[in-house]
C-alpha positions in Angstrom: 60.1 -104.4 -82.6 56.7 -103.2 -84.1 55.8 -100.8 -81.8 59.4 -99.6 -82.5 58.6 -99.2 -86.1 55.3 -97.6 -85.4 56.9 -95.2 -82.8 58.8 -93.5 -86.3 60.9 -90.7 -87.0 59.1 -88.2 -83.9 61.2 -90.6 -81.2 63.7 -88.1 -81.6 64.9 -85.8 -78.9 62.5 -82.5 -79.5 64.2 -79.8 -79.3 62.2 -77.1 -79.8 60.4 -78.3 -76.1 64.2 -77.9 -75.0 63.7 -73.8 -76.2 59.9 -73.6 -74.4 61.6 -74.3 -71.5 64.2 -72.0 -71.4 61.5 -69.5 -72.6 59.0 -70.5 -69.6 62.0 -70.0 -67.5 62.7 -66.7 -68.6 59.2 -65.6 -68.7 59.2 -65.8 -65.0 61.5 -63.2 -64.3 58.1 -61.8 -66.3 56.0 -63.6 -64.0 57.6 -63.3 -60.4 57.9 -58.9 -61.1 54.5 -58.7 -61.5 53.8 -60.2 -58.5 56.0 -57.7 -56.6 52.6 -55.2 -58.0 49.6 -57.8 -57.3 47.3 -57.6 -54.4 46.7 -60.9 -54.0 50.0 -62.6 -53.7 52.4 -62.1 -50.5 55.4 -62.2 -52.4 58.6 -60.9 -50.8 58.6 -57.4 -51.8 55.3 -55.5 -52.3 54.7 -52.2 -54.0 53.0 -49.6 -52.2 50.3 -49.4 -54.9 49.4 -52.7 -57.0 46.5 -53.6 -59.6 44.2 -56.3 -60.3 45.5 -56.9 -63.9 48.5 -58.6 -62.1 46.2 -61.6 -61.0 44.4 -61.6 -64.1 47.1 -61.4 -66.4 49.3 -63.9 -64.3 46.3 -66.3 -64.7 47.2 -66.9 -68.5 50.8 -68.2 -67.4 49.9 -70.3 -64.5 47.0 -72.4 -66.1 49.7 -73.6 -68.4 53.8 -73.0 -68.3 54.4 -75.0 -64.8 52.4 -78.0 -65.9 54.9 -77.9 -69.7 58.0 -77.5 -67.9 56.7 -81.0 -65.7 55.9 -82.6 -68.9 59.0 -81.7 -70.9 61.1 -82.8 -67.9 58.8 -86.1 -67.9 59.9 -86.4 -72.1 63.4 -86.4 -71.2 63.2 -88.6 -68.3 62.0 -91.1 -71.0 65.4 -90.8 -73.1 67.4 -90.9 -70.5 65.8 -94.2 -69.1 66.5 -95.2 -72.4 69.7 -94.6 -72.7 70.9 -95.1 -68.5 68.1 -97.5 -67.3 66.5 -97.0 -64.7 69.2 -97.1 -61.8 71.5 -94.7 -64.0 68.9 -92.3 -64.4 68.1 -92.2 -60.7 71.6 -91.5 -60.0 72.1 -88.6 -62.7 69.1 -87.0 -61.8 70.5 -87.1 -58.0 73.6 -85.4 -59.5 71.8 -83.0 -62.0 69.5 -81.7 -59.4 70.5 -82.9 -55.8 73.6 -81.2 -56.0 72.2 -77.6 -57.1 69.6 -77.9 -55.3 71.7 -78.1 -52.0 74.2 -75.3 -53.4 71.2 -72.9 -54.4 69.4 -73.5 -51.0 72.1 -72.7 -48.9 73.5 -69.9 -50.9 70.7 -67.9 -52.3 67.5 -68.9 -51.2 68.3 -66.7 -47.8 67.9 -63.3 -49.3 64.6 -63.4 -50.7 63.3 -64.0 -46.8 66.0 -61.8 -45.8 64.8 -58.8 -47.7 61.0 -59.6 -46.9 62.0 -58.8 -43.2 64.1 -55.8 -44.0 61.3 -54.6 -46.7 58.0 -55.1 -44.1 60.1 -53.6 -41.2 62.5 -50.1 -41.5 63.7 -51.0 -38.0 65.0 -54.3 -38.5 68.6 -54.7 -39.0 69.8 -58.0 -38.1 73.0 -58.9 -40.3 73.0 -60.9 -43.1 75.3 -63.6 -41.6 73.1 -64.0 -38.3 69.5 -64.2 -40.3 71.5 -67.2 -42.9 72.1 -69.1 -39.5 68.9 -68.9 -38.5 67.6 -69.7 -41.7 69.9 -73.2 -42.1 68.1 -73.9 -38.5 66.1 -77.0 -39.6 64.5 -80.3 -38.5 63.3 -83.2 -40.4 59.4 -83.0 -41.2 58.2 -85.8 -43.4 54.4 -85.1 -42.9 54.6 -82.3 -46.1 56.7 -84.5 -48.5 58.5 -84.0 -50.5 59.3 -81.5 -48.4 61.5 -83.0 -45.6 62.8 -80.0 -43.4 61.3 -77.5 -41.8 62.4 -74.2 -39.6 61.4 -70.7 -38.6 62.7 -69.1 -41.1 63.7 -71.8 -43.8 62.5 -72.1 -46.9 62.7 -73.3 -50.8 61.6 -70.9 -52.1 61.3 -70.8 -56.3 63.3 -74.2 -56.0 60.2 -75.7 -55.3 60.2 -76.9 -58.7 63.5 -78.8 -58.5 62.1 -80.7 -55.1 59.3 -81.8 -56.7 60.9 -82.9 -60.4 63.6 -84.6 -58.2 61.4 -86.3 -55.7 59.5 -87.8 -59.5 62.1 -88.8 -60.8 63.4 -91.1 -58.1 59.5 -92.0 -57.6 60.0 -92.5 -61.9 63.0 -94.8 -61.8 61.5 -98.5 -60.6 58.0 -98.4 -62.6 59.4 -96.5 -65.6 59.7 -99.7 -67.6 55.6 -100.7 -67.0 54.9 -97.4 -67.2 56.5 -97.2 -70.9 54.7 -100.5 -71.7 51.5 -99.3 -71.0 51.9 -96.7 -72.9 52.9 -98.3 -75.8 49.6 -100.3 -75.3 47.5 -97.1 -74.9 49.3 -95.1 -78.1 47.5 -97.0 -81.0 43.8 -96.2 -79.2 45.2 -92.5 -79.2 45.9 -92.5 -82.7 42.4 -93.7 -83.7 40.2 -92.2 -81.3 41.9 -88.5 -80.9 38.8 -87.6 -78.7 40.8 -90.0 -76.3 43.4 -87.3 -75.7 41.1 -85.6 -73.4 41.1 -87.9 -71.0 44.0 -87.4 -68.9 42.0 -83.8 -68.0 39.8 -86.0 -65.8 42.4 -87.1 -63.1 43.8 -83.5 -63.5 40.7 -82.0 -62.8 39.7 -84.5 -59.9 43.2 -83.7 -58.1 43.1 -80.2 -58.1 39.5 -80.1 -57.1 39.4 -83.0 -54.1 43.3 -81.9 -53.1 43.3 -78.2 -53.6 45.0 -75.9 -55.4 48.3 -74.5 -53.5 49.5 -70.9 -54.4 53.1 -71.7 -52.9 53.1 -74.0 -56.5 51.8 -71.5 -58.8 48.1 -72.1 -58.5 48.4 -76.5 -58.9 48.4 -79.4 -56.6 51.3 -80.1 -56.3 50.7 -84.3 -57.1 48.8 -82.7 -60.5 52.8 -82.0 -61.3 53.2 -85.2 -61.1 50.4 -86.3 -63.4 52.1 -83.8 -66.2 55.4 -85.5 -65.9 54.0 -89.0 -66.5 52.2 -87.8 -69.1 55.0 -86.4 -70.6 57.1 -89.6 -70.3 54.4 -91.6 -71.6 52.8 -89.8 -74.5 55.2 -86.9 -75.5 57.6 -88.5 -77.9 55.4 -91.1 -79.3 54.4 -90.3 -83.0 51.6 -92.1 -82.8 50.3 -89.4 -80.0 51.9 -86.6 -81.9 50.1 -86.8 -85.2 46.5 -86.8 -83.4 47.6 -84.0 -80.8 48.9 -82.2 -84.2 45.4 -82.7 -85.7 43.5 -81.6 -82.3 45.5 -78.3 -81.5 43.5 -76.1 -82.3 40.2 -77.1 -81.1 41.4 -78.3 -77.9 43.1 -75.0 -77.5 39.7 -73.5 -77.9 38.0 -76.0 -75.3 41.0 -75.0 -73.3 40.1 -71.0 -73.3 36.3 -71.6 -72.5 37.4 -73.8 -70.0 39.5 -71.3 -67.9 37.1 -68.9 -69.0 35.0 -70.9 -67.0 36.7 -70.3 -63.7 36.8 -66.6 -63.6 33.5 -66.4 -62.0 35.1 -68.6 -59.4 38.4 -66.9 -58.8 37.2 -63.5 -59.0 33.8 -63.4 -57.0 33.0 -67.1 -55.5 34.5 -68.8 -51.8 38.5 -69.1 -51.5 39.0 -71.3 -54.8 42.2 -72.8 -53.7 40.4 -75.0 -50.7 36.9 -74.4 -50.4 34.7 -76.8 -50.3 31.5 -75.4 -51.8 30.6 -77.1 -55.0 31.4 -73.4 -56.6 34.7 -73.8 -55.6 35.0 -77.7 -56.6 34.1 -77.0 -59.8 36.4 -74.0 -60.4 39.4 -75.8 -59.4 38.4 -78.6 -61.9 38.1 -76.6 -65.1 41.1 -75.0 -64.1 43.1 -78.8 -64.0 40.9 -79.8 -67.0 42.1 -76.7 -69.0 45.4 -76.7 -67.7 45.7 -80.1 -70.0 43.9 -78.4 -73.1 46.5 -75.6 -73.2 49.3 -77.9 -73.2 48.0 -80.2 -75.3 47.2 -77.5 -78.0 51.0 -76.2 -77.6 52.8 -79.3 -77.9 50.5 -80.0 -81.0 51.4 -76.2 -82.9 54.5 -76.7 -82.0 54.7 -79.9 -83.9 53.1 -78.9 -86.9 55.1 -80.3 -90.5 57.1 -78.3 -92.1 58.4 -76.5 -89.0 61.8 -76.1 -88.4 63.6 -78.4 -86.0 65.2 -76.5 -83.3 68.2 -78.2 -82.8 69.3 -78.0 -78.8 72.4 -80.0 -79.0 75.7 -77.9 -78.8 76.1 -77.5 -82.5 74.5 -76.8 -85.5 71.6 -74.1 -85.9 70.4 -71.0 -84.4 73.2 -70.3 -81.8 70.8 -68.4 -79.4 68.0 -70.9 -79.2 70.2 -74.2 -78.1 72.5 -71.8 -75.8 68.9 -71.1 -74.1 68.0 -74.7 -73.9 71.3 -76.1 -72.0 70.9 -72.7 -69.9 67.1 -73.8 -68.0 68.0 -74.7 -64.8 70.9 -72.6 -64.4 68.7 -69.7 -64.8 65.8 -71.0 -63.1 68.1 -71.1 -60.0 69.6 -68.0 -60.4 66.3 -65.9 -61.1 64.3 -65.3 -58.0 66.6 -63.6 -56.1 68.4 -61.3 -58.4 64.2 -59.9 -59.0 63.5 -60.0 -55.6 67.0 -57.8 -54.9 66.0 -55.2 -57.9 62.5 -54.7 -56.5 64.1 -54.2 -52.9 65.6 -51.3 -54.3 62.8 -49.8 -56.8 59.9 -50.3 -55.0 60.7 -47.1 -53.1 61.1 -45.1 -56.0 59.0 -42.2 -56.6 57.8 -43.4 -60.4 54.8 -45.1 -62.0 54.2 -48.5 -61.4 55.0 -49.5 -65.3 58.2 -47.5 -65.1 59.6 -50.0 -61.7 58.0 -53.1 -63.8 60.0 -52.8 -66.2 63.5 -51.6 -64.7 63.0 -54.9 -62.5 62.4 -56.5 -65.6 65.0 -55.4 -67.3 67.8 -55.3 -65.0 67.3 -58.7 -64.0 67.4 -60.5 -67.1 70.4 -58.6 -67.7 71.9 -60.0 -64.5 70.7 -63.2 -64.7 72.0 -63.7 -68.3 75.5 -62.1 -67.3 75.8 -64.2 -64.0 74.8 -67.2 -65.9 77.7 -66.9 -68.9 80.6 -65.7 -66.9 79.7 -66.9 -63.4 78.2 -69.9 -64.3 78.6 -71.4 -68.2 82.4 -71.3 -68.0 83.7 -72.4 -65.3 83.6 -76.5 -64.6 82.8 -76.1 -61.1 80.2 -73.9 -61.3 78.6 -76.0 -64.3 78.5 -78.9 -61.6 77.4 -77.1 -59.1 74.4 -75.7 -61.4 73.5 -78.9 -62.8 75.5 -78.4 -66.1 77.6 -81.1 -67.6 81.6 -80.0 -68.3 82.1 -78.0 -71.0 82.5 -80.6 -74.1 84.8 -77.7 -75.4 87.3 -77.7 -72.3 90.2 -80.4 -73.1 90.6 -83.2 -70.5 93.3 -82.9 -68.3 96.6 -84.2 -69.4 97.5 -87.4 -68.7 100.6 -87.7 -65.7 103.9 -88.9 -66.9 
């Protein structure tokens, strides 16, 4: 009951995390164009002509939007332990992500790979429907978990993301309960010793460097993920962590930009960062985990200063844009990657400056993306199911039968 009491008022649901989301999620329509123009990632459809500003640019994203979108996941994990238990939240988080991650593999993640083929090679003109066989060819591989299947020409693509939150949340579900009692033990030090919130940077920083860093995963380990979403379930909600991460925003957020200032040299002029061993390469990987945490940190704390308005991201009340964003996240996190890789299919040829096919892709897919999410996807109860949505609390249950 006291730790209850000393928890307070910031236990509530935070919504404007809920927004970020949806905001990270969009920004990679951002995010994913530019790669189409970089010279450093093999993304599915290249421009003829690309620029280093892509890589440096995408830098400022990477070091910090997957790792918030673990974390916020790991917050709400912790309510809806609270509110299912354990076994309850295992089984909705099968539902809410099991199910579209089986619809979006089958059903969209075959273009991207599709249009790589047809985009690297004019001459090759194998159907649609014969390529999708091929690609649903799989067999079990359990040596890259939690990536399970493996095939010639399969793939998951962007949904990545929803393997990995998935896989954490059932790894989540049987030590959430001493997980939430050792935070509660580790809160009050926080709140006296703010220096203290530094410290989860070290196991950050000691995974990405004596793992690697994986580019499939946006530039992280992927078991540093993991690291954000505990963190998130342990600390993110607790007003005890809250006040000092308020108090330690800014300064951390500097910390955080002369860390990652630190691994240009690395990334731009030393050995392969992502796996090298060379002590130059070590240490770049970990000031990029170590600031990775310092961005974060200094976000979640500005974003939580008093006085700011609560963003609501419940179905009423408020802004109506900002909560319609936050219920849309993984609908349009599915949807994203392959309406950008179809636009750039088609631009990339164009005869126009590179800015110019940026920001038709840009543009044109948000459009699509927005429009297939609210009439293909928001509406209709099947599709909300199939997209991880719950029904429509506006739809009236079904008549009872006389």
């Amino acid at each position: 009951m006291g730790a209850d009491t000393e928890r307070g008022p910031g236990a509530g649901r935070r919504g404007e995390l809920d927004v970020l989301r949806a905001l990270v999620v969009l920004g990679l329509v951002f995010f994913h164009t530019a790669l189409v123009f970089s010279p450093d990632d093999d993304f599915y459809v290249k421009n003829a002509q690309t620029t280093d500003a892509v890589t440096v640019l995408a830098g400022f994203g990477v070091v910090w939007a997957m790792p918030m979108l673990f974390l916020v996941a790991g917050l709400g994990a912790r309510h809806s332990i609270r509110r299912r238990g354990p076994g309850g939240f295992a089984r909705e988080r099968l539902l809410r992500l099991g199910v579209p991650l089986v619809f979006a593999t089958v059903v969209l993640c075959p273009l991207p790979p599709w249009l790589r083929l047809r985009a690297a090679d004019p001459g090759y003109d194998e159907p649609y429907g014969r390529f999708w066989v091929r690609f649903l060819s799989v067999r079990p591989d359990l040596a890259d978990f939690p990536f399970v299947l493996e095939g010639d020409h399969f793939e998951t693509g962007h949904l990545w993301f929803v393997v990995l939150l998935l896989a954490f949340c059932l790894l989540l579900a049987p030590a959430a309960a001493r997980l939430a009692a050792g935070a509660d033990r580790v809160a009050p030090a926080l709140r006296r010793r703010p220096a203290l919130l530094l410290l989860p940077a070290l196991p950050l920083a000691a995974v990405n460097a004596l793992l690697g860093m994986e580019e499939g995963f946006a530039g992280w380990n992927r078991w540093a993920y993991l690291l954000f979403f505990v963190y998130g379930f342990a600390l993110a909600d607790d007003e005890r962590v809250r006040e000092p991460m308020r108090r330690a925003a800014i300064p951390v957020g500097v910390l955080g930009v002369v860390l990652f200032a630190g691994t240009a040299p690395g990334f731009v002029a030393g050995d392969d960062p992502f796996t090298a061993w060379t002590p130059f390469a070590l240490v770049t990987r970990a000031l990029f985990g170590a600031a990775g945490w310092c961005w974060v940190v200094a976000i979640l704390g500005l974003l939580d200063r008093p006085g700011r308005p609560r963003v609501r991201s419940g179905r009423g009340g408020g802004s109506a844009v900002l909560p319609y964003l936050a219920l849309a996240a993984l609908p349009l996190y599915v949807l994203h990657q392959p309406v950008v890789v179809a636009f750039a299919y088609g631009v990339v040829g164009w005869s126009a400056p590179m800015a110019v096919k940026y920001a038709v892709i840009v543009a044109a897919s948000l459009a699509v993306v927005l429009a297939l999410y609210e009439y293909g996807v928001r509406r209709w109860t099947a599709a909300r199911f199939l997209f991880g949505m719950r029904p429509d609390p506006r739809t009236p249950p079904p008549a009872p039968a006389r």
